[in-house]
C-alpha positions in Angstrom: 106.0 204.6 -72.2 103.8 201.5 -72.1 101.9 201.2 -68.7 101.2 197.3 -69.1 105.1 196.9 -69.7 105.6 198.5 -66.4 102.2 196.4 -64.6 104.0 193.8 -65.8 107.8 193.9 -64.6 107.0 195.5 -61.3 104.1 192.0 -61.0 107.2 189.9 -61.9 109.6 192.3 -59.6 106.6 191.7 -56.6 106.5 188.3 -57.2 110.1 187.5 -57.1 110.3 189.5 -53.6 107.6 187.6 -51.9 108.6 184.3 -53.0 112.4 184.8 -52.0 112.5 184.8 -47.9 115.9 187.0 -47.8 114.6 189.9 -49.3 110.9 189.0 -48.0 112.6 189.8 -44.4 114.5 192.6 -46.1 111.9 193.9 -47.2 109.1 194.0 -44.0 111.1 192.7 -40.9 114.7 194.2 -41.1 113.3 197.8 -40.7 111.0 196.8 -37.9 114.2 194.8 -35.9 116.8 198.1 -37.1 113.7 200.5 -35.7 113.3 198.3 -32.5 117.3 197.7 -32.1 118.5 201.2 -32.2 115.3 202.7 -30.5 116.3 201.1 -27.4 120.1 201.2 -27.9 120.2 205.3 -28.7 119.6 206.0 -25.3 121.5 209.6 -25.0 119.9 210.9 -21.7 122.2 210.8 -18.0 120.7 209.7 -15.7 121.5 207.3 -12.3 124.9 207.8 -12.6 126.3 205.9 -9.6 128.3 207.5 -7.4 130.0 207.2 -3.8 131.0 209.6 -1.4 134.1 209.8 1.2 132.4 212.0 4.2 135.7 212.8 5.9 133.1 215.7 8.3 130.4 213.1 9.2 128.6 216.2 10.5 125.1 217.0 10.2 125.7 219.3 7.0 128.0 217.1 5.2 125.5 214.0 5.4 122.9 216.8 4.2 125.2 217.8 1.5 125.6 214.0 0.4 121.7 213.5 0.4 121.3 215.9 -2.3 123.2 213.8 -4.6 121.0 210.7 -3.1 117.5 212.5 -3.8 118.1 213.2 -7.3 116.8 211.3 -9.8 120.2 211.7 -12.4 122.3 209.6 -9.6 122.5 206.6 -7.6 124.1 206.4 -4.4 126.7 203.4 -4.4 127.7 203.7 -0.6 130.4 205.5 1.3 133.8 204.3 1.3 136.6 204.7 4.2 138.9 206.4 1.5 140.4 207.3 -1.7 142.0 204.2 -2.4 138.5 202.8 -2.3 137.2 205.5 -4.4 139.7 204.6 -7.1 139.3 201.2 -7.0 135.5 201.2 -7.3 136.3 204.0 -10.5 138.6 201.9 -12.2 136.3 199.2 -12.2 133.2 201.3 -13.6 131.6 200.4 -10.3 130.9 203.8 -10.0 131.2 207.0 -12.7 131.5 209.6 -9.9 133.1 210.7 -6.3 132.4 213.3 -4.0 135.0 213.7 -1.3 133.7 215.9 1.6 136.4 217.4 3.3 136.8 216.8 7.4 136.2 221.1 8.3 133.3 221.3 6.5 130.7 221.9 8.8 133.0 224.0 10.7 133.8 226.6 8.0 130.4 227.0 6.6 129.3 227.8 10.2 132.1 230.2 10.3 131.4 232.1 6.9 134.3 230.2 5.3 134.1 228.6 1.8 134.3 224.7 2.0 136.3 222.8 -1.0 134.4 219.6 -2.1 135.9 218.0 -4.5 134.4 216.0 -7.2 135.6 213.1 -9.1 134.8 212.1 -12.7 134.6 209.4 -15.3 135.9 211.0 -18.4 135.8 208.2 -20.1 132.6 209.6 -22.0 133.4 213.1 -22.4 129.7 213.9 -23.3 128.4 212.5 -20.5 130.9 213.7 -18.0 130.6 217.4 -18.8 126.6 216.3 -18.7 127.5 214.6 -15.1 129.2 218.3 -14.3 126.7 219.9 -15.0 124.3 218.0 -12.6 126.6 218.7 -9.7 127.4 222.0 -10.4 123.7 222.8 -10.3 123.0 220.7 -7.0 126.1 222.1 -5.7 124.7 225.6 -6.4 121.5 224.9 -4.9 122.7 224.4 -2.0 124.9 227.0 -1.2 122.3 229.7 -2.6 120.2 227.7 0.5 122.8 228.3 3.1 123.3 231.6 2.1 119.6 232.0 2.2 119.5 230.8 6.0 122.6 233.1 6.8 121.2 236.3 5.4 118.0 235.3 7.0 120.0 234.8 10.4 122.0 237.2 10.6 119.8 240.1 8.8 116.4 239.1 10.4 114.3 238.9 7.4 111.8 236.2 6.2 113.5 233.4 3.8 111.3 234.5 0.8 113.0 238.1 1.4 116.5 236.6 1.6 116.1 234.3 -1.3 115.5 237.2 -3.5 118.6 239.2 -1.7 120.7 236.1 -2.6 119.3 235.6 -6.2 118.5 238.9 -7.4 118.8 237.8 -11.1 116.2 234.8 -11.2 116.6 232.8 -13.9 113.8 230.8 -15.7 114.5 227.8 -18.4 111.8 226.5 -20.7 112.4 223.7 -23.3 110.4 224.5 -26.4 109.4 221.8 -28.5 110.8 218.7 -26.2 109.3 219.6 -22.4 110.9 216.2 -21.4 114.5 216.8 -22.6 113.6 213.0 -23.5 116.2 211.2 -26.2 113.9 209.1 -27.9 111.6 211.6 -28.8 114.8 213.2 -30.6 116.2 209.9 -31.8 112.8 208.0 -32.9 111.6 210.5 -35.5 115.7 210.5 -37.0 115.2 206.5 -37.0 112.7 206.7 -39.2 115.0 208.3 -41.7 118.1 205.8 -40.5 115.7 203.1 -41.2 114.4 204.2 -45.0 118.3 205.2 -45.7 119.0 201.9 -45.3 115.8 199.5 -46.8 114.4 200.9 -50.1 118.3 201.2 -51.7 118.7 197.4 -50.6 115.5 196.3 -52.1 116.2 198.1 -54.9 119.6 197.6 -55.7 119.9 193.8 -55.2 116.7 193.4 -57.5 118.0 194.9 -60.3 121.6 193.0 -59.6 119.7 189.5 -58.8 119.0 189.9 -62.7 122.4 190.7 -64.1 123.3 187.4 -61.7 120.9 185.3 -63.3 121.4 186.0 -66.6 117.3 187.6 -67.1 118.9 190.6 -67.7 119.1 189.4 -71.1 115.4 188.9 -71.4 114.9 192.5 -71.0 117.7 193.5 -73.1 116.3 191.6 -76.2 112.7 192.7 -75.1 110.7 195.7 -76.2 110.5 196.9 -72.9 112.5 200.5 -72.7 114.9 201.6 -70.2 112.7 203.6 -68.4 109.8 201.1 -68.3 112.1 198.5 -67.0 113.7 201.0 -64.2 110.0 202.2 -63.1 108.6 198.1 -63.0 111.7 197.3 -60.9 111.4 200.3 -58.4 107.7 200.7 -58.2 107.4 197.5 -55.6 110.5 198.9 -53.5 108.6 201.9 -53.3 105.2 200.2 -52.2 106.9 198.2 -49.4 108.8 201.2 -48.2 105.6 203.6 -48.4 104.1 200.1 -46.2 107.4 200.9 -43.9 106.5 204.3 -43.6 103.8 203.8 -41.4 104.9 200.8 -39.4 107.9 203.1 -38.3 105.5 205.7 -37.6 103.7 204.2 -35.7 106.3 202.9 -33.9 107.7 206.1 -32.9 104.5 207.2 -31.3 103.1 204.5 -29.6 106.0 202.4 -28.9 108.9 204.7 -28.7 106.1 207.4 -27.2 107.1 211.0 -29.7 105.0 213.4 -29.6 103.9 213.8 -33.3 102.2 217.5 -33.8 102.4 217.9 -37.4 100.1 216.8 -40.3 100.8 212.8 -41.5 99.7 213.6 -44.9 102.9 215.9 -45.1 105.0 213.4 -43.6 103.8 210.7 -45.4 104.3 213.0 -48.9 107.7 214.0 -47.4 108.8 210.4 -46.9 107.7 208.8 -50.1 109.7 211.7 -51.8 113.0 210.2 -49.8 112.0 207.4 -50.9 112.3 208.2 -53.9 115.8 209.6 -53.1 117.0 206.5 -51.6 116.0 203.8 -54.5 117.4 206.4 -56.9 121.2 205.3 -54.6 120.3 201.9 -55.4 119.8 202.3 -58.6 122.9 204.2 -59.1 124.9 201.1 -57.4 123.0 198.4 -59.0 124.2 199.8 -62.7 127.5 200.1 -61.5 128.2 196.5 -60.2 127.1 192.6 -61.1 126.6 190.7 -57.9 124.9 190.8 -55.1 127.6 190.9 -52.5 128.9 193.9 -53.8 125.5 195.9 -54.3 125.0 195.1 -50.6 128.4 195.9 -48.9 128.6 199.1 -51.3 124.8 200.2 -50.9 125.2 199.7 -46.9 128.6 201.8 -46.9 127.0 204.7 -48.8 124.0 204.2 -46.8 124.8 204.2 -42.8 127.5 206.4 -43.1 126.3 209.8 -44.0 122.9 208.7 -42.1 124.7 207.6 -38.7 127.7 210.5 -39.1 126.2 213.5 -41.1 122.1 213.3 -41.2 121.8 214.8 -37.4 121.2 211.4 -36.1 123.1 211.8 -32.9 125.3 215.1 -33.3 123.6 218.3 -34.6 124.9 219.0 -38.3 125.8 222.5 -36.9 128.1 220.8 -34.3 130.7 219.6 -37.5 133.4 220.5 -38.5 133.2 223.0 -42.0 134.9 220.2 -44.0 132.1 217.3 -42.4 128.9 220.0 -43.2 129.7 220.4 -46.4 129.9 216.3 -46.3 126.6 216.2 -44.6 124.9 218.7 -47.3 125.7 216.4 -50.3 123.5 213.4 -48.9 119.7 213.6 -48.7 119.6 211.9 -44.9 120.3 215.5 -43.7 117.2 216.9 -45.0 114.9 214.8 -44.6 116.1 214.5 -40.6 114.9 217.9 -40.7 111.4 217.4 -42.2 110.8 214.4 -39.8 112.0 216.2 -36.3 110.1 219.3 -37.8 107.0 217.5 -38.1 107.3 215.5 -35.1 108.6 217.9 -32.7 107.8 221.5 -33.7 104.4 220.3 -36.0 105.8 222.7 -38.5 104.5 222.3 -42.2 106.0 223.0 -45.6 105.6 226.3 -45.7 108.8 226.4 -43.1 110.3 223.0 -44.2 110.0 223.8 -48.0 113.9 224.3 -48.6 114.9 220.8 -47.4 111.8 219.4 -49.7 112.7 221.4 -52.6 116.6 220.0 -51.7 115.0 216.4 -51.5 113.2 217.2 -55.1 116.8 217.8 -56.9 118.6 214.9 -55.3 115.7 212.4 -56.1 115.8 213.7 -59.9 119.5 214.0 -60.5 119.8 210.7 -59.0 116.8 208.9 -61.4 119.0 210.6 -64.1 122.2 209.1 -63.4 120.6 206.0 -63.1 118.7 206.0 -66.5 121.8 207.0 -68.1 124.2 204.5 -66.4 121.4 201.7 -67.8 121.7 200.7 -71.1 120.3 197.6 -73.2 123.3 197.2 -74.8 125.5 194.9 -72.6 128.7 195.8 -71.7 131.6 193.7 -72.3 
């Protein structure tokens, strides 16, 4: 291995990046505008769902019933309507993505110790968010008939409302959220962009380098040079790997400061971590770049392989443990996986390697099997 061979094909490989504006934007503002994109378009939290409500009662609990829905911060109130016909219209029309119909006895059989039936309408057009949406009313629902029972036993029993409250709830049940207080989506989805985004860049850079050569006919140059295989592989994907390490910390710092995720972990181990994916991820290009001769198919090929198992089977948006066997197992033979682990570990639970080491030692074997493929798949000898 001769390093001035290497000096010089990566100096060539640098120079050809930054004097060609395509992969110049590739290179420095594609994974800014994909971080800055999807950051704002992943939005997974419900919240202001708007809603109407059909008060058939108009009584002083019924309007109290309505203005729990009103007070909470996970709905807006659209209005009343006069009736159901209404209600549907204004649900067809995604006007509003809920209903609560209060029926005309209520007041009267809550007074009376009677249950009162409210019923509840639902967009299910967005399964997830609808059984989130029912969940929200259940629990406001719930809160207020543990407070009307509260006031009854109180009533009827004579006791103070603290004593009551604890009659009515004997179990009391506590929820804390380790790790994300917030229950905030972008402090989930931010740290996993940072993976989406190097899934997607360092392959590109390094896949349409080497294939810009075969189109141009320099490929020869090299082939009839005394530069070897592996000094020619390590020149081309040394300056993919400088601008992605660059990338590193513009994404990093965009999930903190613009995106706002807590990051409690150590950035020398994150920085380590992400160089190794790196290395994972030029090692795909690599592999496509030897397998086709333009450019148009190293990029449609290297973005199918790419967004695919990093949108579907890295975590991104559905826990990997949420699969099915059969899409696990899919998820398991890509790298995106396990470094979406390293990055929410450090992020979000500031865990180190001594808990994270599986998923880097993982990251280790796909980044050298991958180099190996690649080396092998090269040759000077050109096909026919």
């Amino acid at each position: 291995m001769n390093l001035r061979r290497i000096a010089i094909v990566a100096s060539k490989e640098w120079r050809e990046t930054l004097r060609d504006r395509m992969f110049l934007l590739l290179a420095f503002l594609i994974p800014v505008a994909w971080m800055t994109v999807f950051g704002y378009g992943l939005v997974l939290d419900v919240e202001h769902v708007p809603f109407a409500a059909l008060d058939r009662d108009h009584s002083r609990l019924s309007r109290d019933y309505v203005s729990r829905f009103q007070q909470s911060r996970y709905f807006d109130f659209r209005g009343y309507v006069r009736d159901e016909r209404e209600l549907d219209r204004l649900i067809a029309r995604g006007v509003v993505r809920a209903a609560i119909i209060v029926p005309d006895t209520f007041q009267e059989r809550l007074l009376a110790g009677e249950p009162a039936a409210v019923q509840t309408l639902l967009d299910g057009t967005f399964p997830l968010r609808s059984d989130i949406t029912k969940g929200y009313v259940i629990a406001i629902n719930g809160a207020f008939s543990q407070e009307l029972l509260v006031d009854h036993l109180a009533r009827t029993r004579r006791l103070t409302r603290q004593r009551a409250a604890e009659i009515a709830q004997p179990v009391k049940l506590e929820v804390r959220y380790l790790y994300n207080q917030a229950v905030k989506s972008a402090w989930t989805i931010a740290p996993a962009l940072v993976m989406f985004v190097l899934t997607m860049s360092p392959p590109l850079l390094t896949a349409l380098g080497i294939v810009r050569e075969k189109e141009r006919g320099s490929i020869y140059n090299i082939y009839s040079s005394t530069v070897t295989r592996f000094e020619f592989l390590m020149g081309k994907l040394l300056p993919s790997a400088i601008i992605s390490s660059i990338n590193v910390v513009v994404l990093w710092l965009m999930a903190v400061y613009v995106f706002g995720a807590p990051f409690k972990g150590s950035f020398a181990f994150f920085f380590a971590a992400s160089l190794l994916f790196i290395v994972c991820t030029t090692g795909i290009g690599l592999v496509v770049s030897m397998l086709v001769r333009t450019q148009q198919a190293a990029l449609i090929i290297t973005i199918l392989i790419s967004i695919i198992p990093s949108v579907n089977y890295s975590g991104l948006l559905v826990p990997v443990t949420s699969l099915t066997h059969g899409a696990q197992a899919f998820a398991h033979a890509f790298p995106a996986m396990y470094y979406t682990n390293i990055v929410r570990g450090i992020f979000l639970k500031g865990v180190g390697v001594d808990v994270l080491w599986p998923d880097v030692l993982i990251l280790v074997a796909f980044a050298v099997a991958l180099r190996v493929v690649g080396w092998l798949l090269f040759t000077k000898r050109p096909r026919a």
